[in-house]
C-alpha positions as CSV (number, residue, x, y, z in Angstrom):
1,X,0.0,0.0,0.0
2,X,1.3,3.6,-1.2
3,X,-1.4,6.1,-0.2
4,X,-4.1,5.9,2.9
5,X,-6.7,8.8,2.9
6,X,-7.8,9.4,6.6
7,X,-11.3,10.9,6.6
8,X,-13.1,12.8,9.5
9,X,-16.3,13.9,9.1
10,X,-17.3,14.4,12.9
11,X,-16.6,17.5,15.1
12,X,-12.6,17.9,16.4
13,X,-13.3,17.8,19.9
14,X,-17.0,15.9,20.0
15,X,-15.5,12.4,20.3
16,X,-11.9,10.8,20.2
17,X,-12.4,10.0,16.4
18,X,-10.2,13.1,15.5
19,X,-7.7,12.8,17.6
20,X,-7.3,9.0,16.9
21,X,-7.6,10.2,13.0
22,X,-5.1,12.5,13.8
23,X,-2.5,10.3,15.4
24,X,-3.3,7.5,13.2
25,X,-2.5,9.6,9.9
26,X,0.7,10.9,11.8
27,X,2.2,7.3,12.1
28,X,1.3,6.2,8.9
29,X,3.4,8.6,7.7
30,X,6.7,6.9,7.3
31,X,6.8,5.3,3.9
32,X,3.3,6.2,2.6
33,X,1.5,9.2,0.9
34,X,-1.0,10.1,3.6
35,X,-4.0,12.5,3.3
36,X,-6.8,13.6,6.0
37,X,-9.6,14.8,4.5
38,X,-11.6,17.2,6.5
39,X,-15.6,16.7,5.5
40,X,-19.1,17.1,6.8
41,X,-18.5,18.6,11.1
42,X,-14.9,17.8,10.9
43,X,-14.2,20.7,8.9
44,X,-14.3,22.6,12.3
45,X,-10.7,21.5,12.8
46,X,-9.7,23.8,9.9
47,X,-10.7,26.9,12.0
48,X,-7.4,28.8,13.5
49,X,-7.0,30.2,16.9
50,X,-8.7,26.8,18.5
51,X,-8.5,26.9,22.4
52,X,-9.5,23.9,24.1
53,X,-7.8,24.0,27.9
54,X,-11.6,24.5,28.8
55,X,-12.1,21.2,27.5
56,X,-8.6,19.3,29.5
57,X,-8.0,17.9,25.8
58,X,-5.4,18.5,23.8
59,X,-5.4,21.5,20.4
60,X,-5.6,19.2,17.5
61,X,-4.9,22.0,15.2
62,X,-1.5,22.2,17.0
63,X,-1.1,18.5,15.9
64,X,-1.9,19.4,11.8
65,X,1.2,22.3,12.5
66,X,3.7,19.5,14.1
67,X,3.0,17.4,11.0
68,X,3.6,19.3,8.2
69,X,4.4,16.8,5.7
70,X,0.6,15.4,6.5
71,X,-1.3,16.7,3.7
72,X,-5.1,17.9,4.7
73,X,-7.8,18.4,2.6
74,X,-11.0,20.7,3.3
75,X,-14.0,19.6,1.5
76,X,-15.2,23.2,0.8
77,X,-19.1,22.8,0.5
78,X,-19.2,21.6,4.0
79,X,-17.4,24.8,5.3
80,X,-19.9,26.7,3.1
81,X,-23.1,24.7,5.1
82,X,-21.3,25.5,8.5
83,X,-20.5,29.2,7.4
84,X,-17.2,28.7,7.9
85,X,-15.7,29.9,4.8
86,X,-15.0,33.3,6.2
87,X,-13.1,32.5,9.3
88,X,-9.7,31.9,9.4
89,X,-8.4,28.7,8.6
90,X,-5.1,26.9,9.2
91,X,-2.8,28.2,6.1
92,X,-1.8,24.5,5.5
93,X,-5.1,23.3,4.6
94,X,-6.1,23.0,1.3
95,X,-9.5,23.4,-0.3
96,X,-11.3,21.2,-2.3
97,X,-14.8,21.0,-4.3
98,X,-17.0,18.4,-4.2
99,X,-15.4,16.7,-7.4
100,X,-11.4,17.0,-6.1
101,X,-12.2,15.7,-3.2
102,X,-13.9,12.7,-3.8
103,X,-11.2,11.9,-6.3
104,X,-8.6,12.0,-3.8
105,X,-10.5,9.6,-2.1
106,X,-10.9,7.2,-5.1
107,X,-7.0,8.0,-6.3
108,X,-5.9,6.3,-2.3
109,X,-5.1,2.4,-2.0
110,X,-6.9,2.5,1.1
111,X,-9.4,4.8,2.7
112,X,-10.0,4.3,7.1
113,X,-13.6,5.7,8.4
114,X,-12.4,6.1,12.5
C-alpha cells in the first residue's frame, strides 16, 4: 500500500475520532503518501485560533502544525453549510470542491472511516 486517505467527518473535539484520526494519519506517515480529509462537522478543525484547555483535551490543530508533511484536505461545500468559509483557517489546509475531493479519495489504496 502507497497512499491511505484518513477521513473525518465528525466534530474535532466531539469524540476521540479526530484525535485517533489524527494520530493514526501521523504514524502512517513513514513510507506512505497520507491524506486527512476534513468533511461534513470535521471541517471545524480547519478553524485557526482553537482553544480547548476549557475542555482538559489537547489543540488538535496544534497536531496538523507539528506534521507538516501530512497533507489535509477541506471539503469546501461543507465549510460553506457550517459558514465557515469566512473565518480563518489553518494556512496549510487546502481546499477542495465536491469533485477534487472525492477523487482524492478514489485516487488512495486505502481509505480508514475512524
Amino acid at each position: 500500500m502507497k497512499s491511505v486517505f484518513y477521513l473525518l467527518d465528525t466534530a474535532p473535539y466531539s469524540s476521540e475520532k479526530a484525535f485517533g484520526a489524527l494520530n493514526a494519519a501521523a504514524v502512517s506517515l513513514n513510507g506512505m503518501n497520507v491524506t486527512l480529509g476534513l468533511y461534513g462537522d470535521g471541517v471545524y478543525l480547519a478553524a485557526a485560533g482553537q482553544d480547548s484547555r476549557k475542555l482538559g483535551v489537547p489543540n488538535l490543530a496544534d497536531i496538523l502544525y507539528a506534521y507538516g508533511e501530512l497533507k489535509v484536505i477541506v471539503h469546501e461545500p461543507s465549510l460553506v453549510e457550517r459558514d465557515l468559509l469566512g473565518e480563518t483557517l489553518i494556512e496549510t489546509l487546502e481546499l477542495t470542491d465536491e469533485e477534487d475531493f472525492f477523487e482524492a479519495i478514489e485516487g488512495s489504496d486505502c481509505l480508514i472511516l475512524l
